[in-house]
C-alpha positions as CSV (number, residue, x, y, z in Angstrom):
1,X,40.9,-9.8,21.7
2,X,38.1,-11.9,19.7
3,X,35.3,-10.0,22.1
4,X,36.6,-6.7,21.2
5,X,36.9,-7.5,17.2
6,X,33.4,-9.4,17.6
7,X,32.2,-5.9,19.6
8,X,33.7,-3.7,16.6
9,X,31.8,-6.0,13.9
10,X,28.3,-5.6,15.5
11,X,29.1,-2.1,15.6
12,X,30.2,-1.8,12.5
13,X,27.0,-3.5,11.1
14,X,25.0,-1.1,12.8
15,X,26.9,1.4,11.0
16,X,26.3,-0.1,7.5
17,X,22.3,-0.5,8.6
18,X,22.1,3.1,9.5
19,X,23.6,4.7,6.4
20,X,21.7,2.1,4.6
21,X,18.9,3.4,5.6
22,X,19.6,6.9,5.5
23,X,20.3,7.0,2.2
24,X,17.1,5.0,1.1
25,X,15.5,8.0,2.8
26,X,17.4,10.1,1.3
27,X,17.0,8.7,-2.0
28,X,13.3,8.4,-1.9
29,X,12.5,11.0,-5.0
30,X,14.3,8.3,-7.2
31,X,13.2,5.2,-5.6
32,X,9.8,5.7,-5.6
33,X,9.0,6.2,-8.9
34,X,11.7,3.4,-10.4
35,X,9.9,1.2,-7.8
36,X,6.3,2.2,-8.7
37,X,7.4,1.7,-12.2
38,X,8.6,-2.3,-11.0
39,X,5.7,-2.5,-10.4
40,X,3.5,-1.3,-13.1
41,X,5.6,-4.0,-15.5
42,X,5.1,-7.1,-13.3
43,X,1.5,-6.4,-13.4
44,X,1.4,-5.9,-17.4
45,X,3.7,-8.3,-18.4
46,X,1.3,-10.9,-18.6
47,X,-0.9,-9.1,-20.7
48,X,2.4,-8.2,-22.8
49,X,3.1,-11.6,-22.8
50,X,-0.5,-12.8,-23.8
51,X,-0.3,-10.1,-26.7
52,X,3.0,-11.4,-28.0
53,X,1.5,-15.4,-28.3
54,X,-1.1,-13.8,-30.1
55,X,1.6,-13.0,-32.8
56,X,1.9,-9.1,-32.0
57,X,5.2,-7.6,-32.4
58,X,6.8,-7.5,-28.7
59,X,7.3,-3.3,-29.5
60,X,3.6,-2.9,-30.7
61,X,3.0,-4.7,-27.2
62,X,4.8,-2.6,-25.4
63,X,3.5,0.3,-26.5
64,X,-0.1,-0.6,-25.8
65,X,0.8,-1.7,-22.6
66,X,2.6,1.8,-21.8
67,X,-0.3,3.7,-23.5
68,X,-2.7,1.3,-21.6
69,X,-0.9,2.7,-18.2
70,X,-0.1,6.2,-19.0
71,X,-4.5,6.6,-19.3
72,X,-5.0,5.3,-16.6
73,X,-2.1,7.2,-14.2
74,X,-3.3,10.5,-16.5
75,X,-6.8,10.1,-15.0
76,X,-5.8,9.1,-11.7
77,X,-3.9,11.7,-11.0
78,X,-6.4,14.2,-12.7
79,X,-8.7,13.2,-10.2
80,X,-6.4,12.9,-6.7
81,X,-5.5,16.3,-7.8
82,X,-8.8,17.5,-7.5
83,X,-9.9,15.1,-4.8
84,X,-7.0,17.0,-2.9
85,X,-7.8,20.2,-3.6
86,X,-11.9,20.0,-3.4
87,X,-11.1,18.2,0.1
88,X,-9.3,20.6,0.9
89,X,-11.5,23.8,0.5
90,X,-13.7,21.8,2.7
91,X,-10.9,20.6,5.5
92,X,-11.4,24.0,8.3
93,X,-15.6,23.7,7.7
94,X,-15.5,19.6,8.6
95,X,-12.7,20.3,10.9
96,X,-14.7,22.9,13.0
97,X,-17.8,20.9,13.2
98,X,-15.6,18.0,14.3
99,X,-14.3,19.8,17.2
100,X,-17.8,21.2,18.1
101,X,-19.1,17.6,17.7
102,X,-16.0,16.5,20.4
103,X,-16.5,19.3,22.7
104,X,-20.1,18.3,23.0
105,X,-19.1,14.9,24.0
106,X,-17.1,16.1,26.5
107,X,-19.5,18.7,27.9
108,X,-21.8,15.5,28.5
109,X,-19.0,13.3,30.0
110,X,-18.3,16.8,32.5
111,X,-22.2,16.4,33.5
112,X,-21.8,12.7,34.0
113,X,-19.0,13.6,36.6
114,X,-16.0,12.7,34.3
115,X,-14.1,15.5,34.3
116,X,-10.6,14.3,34.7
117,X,-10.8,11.7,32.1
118,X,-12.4,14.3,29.5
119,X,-9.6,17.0,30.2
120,X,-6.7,14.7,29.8
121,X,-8.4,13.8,26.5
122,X,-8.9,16.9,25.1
123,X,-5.3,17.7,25.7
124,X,-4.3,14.5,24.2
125,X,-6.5,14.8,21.3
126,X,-7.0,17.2,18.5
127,X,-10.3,16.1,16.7
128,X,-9.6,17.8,13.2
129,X,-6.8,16.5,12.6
130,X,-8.3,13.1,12.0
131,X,-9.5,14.3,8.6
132,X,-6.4,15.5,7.9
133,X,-5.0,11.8,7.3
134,X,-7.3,11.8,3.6
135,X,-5.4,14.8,2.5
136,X,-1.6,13.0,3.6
137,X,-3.0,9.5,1.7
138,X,-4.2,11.7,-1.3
139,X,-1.2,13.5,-1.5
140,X,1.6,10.4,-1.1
141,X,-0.7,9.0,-4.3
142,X,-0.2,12.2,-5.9
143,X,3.8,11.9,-5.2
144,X,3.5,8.6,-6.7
145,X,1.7,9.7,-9.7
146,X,3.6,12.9,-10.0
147,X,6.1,11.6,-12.4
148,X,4.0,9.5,-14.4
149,X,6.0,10.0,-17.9
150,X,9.1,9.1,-16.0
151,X,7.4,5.9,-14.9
152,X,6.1,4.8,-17.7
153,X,9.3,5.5,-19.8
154,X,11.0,3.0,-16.9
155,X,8.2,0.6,-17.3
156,X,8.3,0.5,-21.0
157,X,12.2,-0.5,-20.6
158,X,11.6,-3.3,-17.8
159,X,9.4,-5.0,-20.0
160,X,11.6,-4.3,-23.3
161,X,14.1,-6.2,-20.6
162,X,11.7,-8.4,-19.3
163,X,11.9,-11.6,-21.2
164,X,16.1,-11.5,-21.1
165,X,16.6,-10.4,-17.5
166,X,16.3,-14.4,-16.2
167,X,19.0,-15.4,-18.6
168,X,21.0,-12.5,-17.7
169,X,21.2,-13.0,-14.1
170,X,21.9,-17.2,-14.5
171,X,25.2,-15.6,-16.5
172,X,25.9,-13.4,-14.0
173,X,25.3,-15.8,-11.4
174,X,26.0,-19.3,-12.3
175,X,26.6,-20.7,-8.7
176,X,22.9,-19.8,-7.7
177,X,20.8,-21.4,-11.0
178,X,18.7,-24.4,-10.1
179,X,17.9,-27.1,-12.2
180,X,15.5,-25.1,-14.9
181,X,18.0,-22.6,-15.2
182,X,16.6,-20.1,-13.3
183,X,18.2,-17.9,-10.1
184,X,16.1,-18.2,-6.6
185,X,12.8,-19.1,-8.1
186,X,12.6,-16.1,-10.5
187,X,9.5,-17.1,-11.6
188,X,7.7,-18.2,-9.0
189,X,8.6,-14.7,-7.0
190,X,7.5,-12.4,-10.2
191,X,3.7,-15.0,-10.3
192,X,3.4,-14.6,-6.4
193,X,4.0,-10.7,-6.9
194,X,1.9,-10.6,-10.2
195,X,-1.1,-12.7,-8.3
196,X,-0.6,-10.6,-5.0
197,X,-1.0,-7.1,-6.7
198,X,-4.0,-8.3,-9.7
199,X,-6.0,-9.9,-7.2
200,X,-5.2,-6.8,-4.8
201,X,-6.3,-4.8,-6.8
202,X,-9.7,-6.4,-7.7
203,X,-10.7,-6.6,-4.4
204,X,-9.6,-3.6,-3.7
205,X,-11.6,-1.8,-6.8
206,X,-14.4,-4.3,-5.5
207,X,-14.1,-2.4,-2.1
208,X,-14.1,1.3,-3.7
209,X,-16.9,0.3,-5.4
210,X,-19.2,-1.2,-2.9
211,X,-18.3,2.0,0.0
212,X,-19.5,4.3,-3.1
213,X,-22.9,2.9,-3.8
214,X,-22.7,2.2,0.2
215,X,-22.3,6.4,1.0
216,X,-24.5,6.9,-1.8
217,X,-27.3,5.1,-0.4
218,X,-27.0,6.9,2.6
219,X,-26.4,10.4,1.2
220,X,-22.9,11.0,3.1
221,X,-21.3,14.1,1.2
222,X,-18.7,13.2,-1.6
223,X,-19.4,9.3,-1.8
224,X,-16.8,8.9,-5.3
225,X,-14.0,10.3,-3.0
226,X,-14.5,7.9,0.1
227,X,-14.5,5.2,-2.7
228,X,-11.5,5.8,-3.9
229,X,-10.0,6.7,-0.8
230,X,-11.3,3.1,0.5
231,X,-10.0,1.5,-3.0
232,X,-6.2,3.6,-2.3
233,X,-6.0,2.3,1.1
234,X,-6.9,-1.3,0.9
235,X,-3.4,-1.9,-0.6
236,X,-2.4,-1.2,2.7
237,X,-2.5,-4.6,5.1
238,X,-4.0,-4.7,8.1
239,X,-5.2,-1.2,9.2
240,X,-6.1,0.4,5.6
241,X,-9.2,-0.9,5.7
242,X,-10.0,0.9,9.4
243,X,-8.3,4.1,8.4
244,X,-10.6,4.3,5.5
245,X,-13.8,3.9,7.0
246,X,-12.8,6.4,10.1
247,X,-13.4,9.9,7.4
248,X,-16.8,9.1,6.4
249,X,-18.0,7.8,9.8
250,X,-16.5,11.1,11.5
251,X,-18.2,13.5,8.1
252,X,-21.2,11.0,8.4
253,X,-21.8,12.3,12.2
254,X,-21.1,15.6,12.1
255,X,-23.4,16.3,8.9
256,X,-26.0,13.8,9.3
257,X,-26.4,12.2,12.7
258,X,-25.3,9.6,14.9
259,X,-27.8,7.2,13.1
260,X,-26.7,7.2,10.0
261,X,-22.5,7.6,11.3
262,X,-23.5,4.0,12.6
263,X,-25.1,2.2,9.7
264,X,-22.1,4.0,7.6
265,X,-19.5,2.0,10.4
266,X,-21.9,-0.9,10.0
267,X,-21.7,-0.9,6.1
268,X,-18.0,-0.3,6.3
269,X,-17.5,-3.4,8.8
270,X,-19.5,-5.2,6.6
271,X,-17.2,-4.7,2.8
272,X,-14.1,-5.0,4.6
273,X,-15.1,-8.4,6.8
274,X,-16.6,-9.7,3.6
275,X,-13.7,-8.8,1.5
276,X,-10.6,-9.1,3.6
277,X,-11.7,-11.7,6.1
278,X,-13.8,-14.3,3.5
279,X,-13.1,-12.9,-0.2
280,X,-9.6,-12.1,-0.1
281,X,-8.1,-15.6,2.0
282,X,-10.4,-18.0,-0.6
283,X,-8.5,-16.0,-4.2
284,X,-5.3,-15.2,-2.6
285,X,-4.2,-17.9,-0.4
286,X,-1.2,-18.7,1.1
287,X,0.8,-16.8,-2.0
288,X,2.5,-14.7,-0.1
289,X,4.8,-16.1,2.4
290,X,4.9,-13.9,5.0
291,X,3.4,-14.2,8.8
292,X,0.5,-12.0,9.7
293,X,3.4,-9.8,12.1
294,X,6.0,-9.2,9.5
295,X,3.0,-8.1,7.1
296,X,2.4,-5.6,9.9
297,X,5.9,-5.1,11.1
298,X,6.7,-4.1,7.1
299,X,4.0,-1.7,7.0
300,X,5.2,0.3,9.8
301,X,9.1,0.2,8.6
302,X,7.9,1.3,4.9
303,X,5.7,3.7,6.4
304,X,8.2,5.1,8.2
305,X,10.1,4.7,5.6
306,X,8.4,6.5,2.7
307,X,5.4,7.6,4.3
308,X,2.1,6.5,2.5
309,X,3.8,5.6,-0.3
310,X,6.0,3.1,1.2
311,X,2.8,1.8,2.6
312,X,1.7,1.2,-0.4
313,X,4.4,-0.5,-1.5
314,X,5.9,-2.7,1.8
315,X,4.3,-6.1,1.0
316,X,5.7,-6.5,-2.6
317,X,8.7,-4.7,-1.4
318,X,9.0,-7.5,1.7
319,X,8.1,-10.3,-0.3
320,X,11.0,-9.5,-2.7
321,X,13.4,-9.0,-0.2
322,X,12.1,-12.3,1.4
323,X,12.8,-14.3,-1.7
324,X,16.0,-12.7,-2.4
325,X,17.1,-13.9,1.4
326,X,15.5,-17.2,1.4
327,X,18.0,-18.4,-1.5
328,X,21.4,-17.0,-0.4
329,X,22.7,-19.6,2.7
330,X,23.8,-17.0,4.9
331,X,20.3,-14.9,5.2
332,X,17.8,-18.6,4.7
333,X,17.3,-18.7,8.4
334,X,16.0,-14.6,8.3
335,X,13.5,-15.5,5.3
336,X,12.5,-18.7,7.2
337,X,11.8,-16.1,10.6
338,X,10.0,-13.7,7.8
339,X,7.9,-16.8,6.5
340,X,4.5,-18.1,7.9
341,X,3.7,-20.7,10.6
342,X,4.0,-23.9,8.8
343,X,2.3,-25.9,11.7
344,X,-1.0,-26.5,11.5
């Protein structure tokens, strides 16, 4: 009897999990910009914040702050849009020349008596559709973007919200305040997600930058674009970085030579072991809380998820839920699996 009522709880909780998670899916047209929005205001709330102890009205700080964001998204978007487009009047030339460019290596692995091996890859393998995966980024930015008065209208009430949302939840949930007053470490989650995404996104314009002057120095075609393709995907952990560099190396080779498609792989290996290997461990630290695997693990599940804008969007998303878990007793041991290696 308590088997078959412990058997028809697990399956029950599969249940939950799957419409759960069907419906996020579902829901993702809403989601993603009320999320996108989040985060906007947790990265401007300090300098809301810093404008109001310099005796500014908190509406007149708002509004800079939304007028501050809505530029920026305006010109963002202005120039995915025609990223996407421009790249993609290109796409069938740089696809072609990437599939001669393949067949030739294959030719030379057939006279080199490696016939087998090169068949089964070029069944396995369609070369032009490697470039494709700049126009699929480009265009999950441009879904993010694509309501940008929406989010900013959302953004503008999270921070009109901002400074009585603590209070409101220790009301609402008395049992879970510590002894400052505050639920689950409010604070310290919105600083860790606040450092996380300014500092990402320094390094990250830091990267954009240095792959433009990189491409530019080496006269690879349409060096502004692989920058901010490069700057766009290092807020995605662990392969962003590679993914970036794989575009101009591949439009490097087929336009230039193999020369320069190596010192462009060279340069790339370069910024991102600089940045994300030295630069980004010294500012960053251990701020995070989460092991190296569920970093990766989250990317794949967001990605899945919400495609490249869930991407985008799994570590904060991850390190929230993390938080959330770690101060309710039933779900501590999950955040403590979620955490990082404490040993030394």
């Amino acid at each position: 009897m308590d088997s078959s009522r412990s058997a028809f709880r697990a399956l029950l909780a599969v249940a939950a999990v799957v419409v759960v998670l069907a419906g996020l899916q579902a829901a993702r047209t809403v989601l993603l910009p009320f999320l996108f929005a989040a985060v906007l205001a947790i990265m401007m709330l300090p300098l809301v914040m810093w404008m109001e102890r310099n005796r500014l009205p908190r509406a007149v700080a708002i509004i800079a702050a939304v007028l501050t964001v809505l530029s920026v998204l305006v010109l963002v978007a202005s120039f995915t849009a025609q990223s996407i487009q421009e790249f993609g009047g290109r796409l069938p030339i740089y696809q072609q020349a990437l599939t001669g460019t393949f067949d030739e290596l294959l030719r030379w692995l057939a006279e080199r008596g490696v016939d087998f091996w090169a068949l089964n890859l070029q069944d396995s393998f369609d070369p032009g559709s490697v470039m494709s995966v700049v126009g699929t980024t480009l265009n999950g930015v441009l879904e993010i973007l694509s309501n940008t008065i929406l989010v900013t209208i959302t953004m503008a009430f999270m921070l009109a919200e901002a400074s009585a949302f603590p209070d409101k939840l220790a009301r609402a949930f008395p049992e879970g305040t510590d002894s400052d007053g505050e639920i689950g470490g409010w604070s310290a989650l919105v600083t860790s997600v606040q450092r996380y995404l300014l500092l990402k996104a320094m390094t990250s314009g830091l990267t954009g930058v240095l792959v433009w002057f990189l491409l530019t120095a080496l006269g690879v075609e349409s060096p502004i674009l692989w920058g901010f393709f490069a700057f766009v995907m290092n807020f995605i952990p662990t392969i962003g970085s590679i993914i970036a560099a794989v575009p101009a190396v591949l439009l490097a080779l087929i336009l230039i030579g193999p020369w320069v498609a190596a010192m462009t792989a060279a340069g790339y290996l370069v910024i991102n072991v600089g940045i994300g290997n030295v630069l980004e461990p010294r500012v960053m630290g251990g701020q995070l809380g989460l092991s190296p695997m569920v970093v990766f693990l989250s990317l794949v599940f967001w990605g899945w998820m919400w495609g490249p804008a869930g991407m985008l969007l799994s570590v904060p998303l991850t390190v929230v839920i993390r938080s959330i878990m770690a101060h309710r007793p039933e779900t501590a041991w999950l955040a403590t699996l979620l955490g990082p290696n404490q040993r030394a």
